[in-house]
C-alpha positions in Angstrom: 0.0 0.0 0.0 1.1 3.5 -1.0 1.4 6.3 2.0 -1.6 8.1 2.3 -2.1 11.5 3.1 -4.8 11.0 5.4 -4.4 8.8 8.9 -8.4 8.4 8.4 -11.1 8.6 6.1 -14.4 9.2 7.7 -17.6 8.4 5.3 -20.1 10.3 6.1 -20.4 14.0 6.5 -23.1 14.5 8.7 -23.3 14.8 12.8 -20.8 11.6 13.2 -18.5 12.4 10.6 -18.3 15.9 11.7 -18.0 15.3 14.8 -14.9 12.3 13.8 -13.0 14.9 11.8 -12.7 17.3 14.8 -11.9 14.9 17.5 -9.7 13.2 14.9 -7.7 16.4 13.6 -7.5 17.4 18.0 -5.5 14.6 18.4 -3.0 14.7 15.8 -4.6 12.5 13.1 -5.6 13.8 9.6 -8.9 12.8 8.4 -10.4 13.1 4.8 -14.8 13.1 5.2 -16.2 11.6 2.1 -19.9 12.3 1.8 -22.0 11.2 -1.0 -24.5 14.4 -0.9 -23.9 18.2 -2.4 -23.9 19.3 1.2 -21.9 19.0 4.2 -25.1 18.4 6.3 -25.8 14.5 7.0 -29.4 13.4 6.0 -31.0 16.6 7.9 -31.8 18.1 4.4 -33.9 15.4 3.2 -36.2 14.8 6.7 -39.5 16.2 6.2 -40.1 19.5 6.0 -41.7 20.1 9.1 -39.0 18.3 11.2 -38.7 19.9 14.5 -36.2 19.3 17.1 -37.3 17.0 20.5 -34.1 19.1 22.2 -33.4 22.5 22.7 -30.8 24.4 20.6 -28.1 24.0 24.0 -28.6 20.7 23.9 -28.3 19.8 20.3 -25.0 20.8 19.6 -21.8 19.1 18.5 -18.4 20.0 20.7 -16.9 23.8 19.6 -19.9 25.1 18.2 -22.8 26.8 19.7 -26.1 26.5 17.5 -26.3 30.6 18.3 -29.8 32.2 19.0 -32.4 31.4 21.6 -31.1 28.2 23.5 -34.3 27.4 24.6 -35.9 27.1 21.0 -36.3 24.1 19.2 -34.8 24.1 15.7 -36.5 23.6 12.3 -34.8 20.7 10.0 -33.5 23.3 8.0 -31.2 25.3 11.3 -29.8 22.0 11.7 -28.5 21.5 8.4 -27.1 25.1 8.1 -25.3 24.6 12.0 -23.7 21.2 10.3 -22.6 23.6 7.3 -21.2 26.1 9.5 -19.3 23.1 11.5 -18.0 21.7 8.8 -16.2 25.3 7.7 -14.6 25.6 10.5 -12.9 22.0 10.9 -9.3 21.6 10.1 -10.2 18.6 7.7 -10.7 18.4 3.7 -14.1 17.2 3.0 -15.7 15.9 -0.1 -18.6 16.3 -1.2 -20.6 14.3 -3.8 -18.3 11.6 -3.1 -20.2 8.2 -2.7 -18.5 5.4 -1.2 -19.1 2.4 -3.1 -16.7 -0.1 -1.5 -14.2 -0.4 1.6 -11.5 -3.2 0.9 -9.3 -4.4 3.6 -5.4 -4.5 2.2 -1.9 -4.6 3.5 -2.9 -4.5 7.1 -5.3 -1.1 5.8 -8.0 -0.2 3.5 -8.8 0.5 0.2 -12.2 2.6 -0.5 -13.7 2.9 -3.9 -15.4 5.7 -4.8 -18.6 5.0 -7.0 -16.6 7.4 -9.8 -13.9 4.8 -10.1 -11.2 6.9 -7.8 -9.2 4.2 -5.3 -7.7 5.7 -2.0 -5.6 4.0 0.3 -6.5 4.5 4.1 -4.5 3.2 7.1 -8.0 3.9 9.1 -12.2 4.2 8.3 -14.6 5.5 10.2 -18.1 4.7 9.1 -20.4 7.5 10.0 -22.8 7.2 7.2 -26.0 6.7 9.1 -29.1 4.9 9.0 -31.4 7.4 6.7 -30.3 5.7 3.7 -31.8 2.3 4.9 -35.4 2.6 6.4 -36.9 -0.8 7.6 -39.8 -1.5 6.3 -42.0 -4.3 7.9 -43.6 -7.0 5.1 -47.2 -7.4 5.7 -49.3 -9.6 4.3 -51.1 -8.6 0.6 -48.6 -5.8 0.9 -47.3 -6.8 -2.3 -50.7 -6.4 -4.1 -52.0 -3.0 -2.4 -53.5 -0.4 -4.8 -52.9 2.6 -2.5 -49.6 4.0 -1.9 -47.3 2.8 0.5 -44.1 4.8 1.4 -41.7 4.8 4.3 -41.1 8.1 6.5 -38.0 8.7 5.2 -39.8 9.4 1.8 -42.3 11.5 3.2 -42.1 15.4 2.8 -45.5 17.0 3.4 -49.2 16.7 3.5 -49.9 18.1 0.3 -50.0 15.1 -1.7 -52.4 13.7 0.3 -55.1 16.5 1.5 -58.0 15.1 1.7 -56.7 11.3 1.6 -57.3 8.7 4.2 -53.8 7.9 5.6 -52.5 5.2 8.0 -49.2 6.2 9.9 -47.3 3.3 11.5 -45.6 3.8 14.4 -45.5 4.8 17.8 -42.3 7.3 18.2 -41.8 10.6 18.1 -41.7 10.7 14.1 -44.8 8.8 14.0 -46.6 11.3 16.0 -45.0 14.1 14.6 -45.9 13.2 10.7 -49.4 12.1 11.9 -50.3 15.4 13.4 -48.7 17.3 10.2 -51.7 15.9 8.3 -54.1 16.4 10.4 -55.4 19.3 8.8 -55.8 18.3 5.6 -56.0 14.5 6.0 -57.6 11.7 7.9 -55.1 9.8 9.4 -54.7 7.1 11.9 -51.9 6.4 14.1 -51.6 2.7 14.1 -49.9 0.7 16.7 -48.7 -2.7 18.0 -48.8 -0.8 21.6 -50.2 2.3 23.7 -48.1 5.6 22.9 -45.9 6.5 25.7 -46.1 10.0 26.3 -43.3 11.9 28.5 -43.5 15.8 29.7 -41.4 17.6 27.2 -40.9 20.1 30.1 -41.2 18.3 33.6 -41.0 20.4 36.5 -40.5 23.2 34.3 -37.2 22.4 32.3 -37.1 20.7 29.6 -36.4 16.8 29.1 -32.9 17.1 28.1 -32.2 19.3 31.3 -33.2 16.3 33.5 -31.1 13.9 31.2 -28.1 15.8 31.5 -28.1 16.7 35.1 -29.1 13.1 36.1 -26.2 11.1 34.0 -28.6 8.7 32.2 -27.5 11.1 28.5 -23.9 9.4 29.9 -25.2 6.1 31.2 -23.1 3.0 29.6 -25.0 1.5 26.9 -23.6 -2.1 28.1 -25.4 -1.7 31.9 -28.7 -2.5 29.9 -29.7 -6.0 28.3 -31.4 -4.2 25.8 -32.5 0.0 25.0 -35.7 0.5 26.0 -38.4 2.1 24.1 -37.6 5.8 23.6 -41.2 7.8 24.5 -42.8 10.8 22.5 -41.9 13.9 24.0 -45.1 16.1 24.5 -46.0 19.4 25.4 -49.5 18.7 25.2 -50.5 19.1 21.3 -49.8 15.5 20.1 -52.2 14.0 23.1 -54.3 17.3 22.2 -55.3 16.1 18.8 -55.4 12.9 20.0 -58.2 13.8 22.2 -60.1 16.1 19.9 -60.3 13.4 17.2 -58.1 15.2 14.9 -56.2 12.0 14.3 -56.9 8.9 16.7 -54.9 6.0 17.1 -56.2 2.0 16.7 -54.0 -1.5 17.2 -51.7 -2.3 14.6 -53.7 -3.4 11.1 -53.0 -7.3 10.4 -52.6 -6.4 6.1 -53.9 -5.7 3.3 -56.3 -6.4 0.4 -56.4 -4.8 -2.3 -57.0 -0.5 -1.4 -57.9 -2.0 1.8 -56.2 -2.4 5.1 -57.5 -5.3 7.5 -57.8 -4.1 11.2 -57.5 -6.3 14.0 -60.9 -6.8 14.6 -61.2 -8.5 11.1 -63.1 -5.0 9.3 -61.5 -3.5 6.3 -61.2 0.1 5.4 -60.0 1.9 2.1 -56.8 3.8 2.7 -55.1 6.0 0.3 -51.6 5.9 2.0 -49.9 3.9 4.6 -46.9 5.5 6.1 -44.6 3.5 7.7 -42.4 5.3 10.3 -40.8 2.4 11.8 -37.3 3.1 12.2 -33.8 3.0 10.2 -31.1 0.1 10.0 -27.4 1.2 9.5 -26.4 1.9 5.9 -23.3 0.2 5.7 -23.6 -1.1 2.1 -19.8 -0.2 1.4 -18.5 -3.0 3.9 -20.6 -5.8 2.6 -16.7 -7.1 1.2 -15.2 -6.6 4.1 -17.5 -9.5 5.8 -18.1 -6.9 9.4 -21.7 -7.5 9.5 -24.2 -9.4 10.5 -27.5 -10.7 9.0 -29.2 -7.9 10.1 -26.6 -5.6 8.4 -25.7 -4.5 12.2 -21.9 -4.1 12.6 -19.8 -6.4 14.4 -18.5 -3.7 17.1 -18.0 -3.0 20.7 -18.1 0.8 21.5 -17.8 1.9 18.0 -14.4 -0.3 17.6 -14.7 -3.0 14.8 -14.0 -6.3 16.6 -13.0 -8.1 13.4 -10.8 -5.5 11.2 -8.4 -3.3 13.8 -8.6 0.2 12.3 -11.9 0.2 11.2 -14.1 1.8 13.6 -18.2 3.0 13.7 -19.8 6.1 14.9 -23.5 7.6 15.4 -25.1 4.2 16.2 -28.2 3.5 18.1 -27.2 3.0 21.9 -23.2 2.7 20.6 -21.8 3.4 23.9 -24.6 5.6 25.7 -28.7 6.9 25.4 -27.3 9.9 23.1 -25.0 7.9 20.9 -26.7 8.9 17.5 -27.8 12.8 18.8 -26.2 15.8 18.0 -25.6 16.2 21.6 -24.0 13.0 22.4 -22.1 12.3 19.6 -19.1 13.8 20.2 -18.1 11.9 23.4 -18.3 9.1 20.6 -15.7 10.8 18.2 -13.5 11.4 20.8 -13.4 7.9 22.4 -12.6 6.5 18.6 -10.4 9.1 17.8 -8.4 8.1 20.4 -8.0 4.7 19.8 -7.1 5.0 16.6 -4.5 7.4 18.0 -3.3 4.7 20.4 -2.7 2.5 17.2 -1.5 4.6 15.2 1.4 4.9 17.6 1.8 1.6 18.4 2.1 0.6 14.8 4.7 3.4 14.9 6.5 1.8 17.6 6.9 -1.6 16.5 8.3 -0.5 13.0 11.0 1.5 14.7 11.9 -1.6 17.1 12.0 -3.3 13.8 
């Protein structure tokens, strides 16, 4: 393998990445971000359009940077993508943009990665910090296959007007779920739908918000490892989701067994045409690039402990679900993640250094 210029590349250029090329560049390393979009901003600019923020602006920031403004407000879709902008012009790091990854290749005790344009760089370390956006799970029900109305994940949903005046189903219990549902409310008739009661939570217990509680507490720095499994994150709620709820501007029902043909089958055996079924039910990593390299497993999770690959030394992960804490894959909490990785990649990079000199 030829000497690189870069000790790391980092795919992805959203919260993760960003938030790898700082810690990364703070502790001597020199990362190159590769992100497949036009924009240094992640995914943020392709979430719906009404996308809101669960956390305040203090608390939904990466390490350096203040989001600027009221603290206490809760930013648009649109905010966030510009704050990632602004980070990403003030790292010490060369990113690309519009540079897709197409394959990571494990060579001469490194990497290869393959751009989809052909170009081949050599890389003594990767960090994957692509996401999830880019792989939304989608649930197979039966008749699915043969249903005559439309059928779309969240992640491919914008805004309610292509279905005013449209009977639409919205799967899901979490905060997107509740958060798309009410959005057509006005010009729609939807139904939440289910496999269990929505758990609402206080946005603003006691007078602060959530995030507050989380930070002063410890549980936003609580070791992902002390719990068997993450529990069910709640919908934050400062009264207008269970609001509409109430009033019957949207209402909520058990989980629908299928489908046939425009109609969806409810539990209780009835059938009801539906225009649209929206399925916000989550996100799988999208780690398509490291199919070759034989790191994950059937469920295309990553074979890692706290972000470090525990087959392929120098290949690490950042911005997953529960990766070491609760705020793993948040603005917020990312950045204690980034700097845990950057500095075992440090640690390696010096060993390695030490045993060729010793040589």
């Amino acid at each position: 393998m030829t000497a690189s210029p870069f000790d790391v590349v980092v795919i992805g250029a959203g919260q993760a990445g960003l938030a790898a090329a700082r810690a990364l560049s703070r502790t001597g390393l020199r990362p190159l971000v590769l992100e497949a979009a036009e924009r240094a901003a992640g995914s943020w600019p392709r979430y719906y359009d009404s996308l809101t923020l669960f956390s305040p602006a203090r608390y939904s920031t990466l390490p350096g940077l203040a989001f600027g403004g009221d603290p206490d407000r809760y930013p648009h879709r649109d905010e966030v993508a510009a704050y990632l902008e602004r980070y990403a012009a003030g790292l010490d790091a060369e990113i690309r943009t519009g540079a897709r990854v197409k394959q990571v290749r494990a060579e001469g005790g490194g990497f290869t990665v393959e751009l989809a344009g052909g170009t081949v760089l050599d890389a003594p370390a990767v960090i994957a910090a692509s996401g999830s956006f880019g792989n939304p799970y989608l649930p197979a029900l039966p008749g699915q296959e043969t249903f005559t109305g439309q059928i779309l994940h969240a992640a491919a949903y914008r805004n309610p007007a292509p279905h005013a005046g449209q009977r639409v189903v919205v799967v899901g219990a979490g905060n997107s779920a509740i958060q798309i549902a009410r959005d057509l409310a006005d010009s729609a008739t939807v139904t939440l739908a289910t496999r269990a009661a929505i758990r609402f939570v206080n946005q603003q217990p006691f007078g602060r918000d959530l995030h507050f509680w989380l930070t002063v507490t410890g549980f936003d720095r609580l070791p992902a490892r002390l719990l068997d499994s993450p529990p069910r994150v709640p919908v934050l709620d400062d009264g207008r989701y269970r609001r509409a709820l109430a009033e019957g501007r949207m209402d909520r029902r058990p989980m629908f067994t299928g489908f046939a043909g425009d109609d969806v089958i409810w539990a209780d055996g009835t059938r009801e045409h539906v225009d649209a079924v929206i399925f916000a039910t989550g996100y799988r990593p999208h780690l398509p690039y490291l199919h070759a390299l034989g790191v994950l497993d059937e469920h295309g999770r990553p074979h890692q402990r706290g972000g470090v690959s525990l087959t392929h030394p120098g290949l690490g992960f950042l911005g997953l679900e529960w990766q070491r804490s609760p705020s793993s894959n948040t603005l917020r909490g990312v950045g204690r993640d980034a700097v845990h990785l950057a500095r075992y990649l440090r640690i390696r990079r010096s060993n390695r250094s030490r045993v060729r000199v010793d040589r």
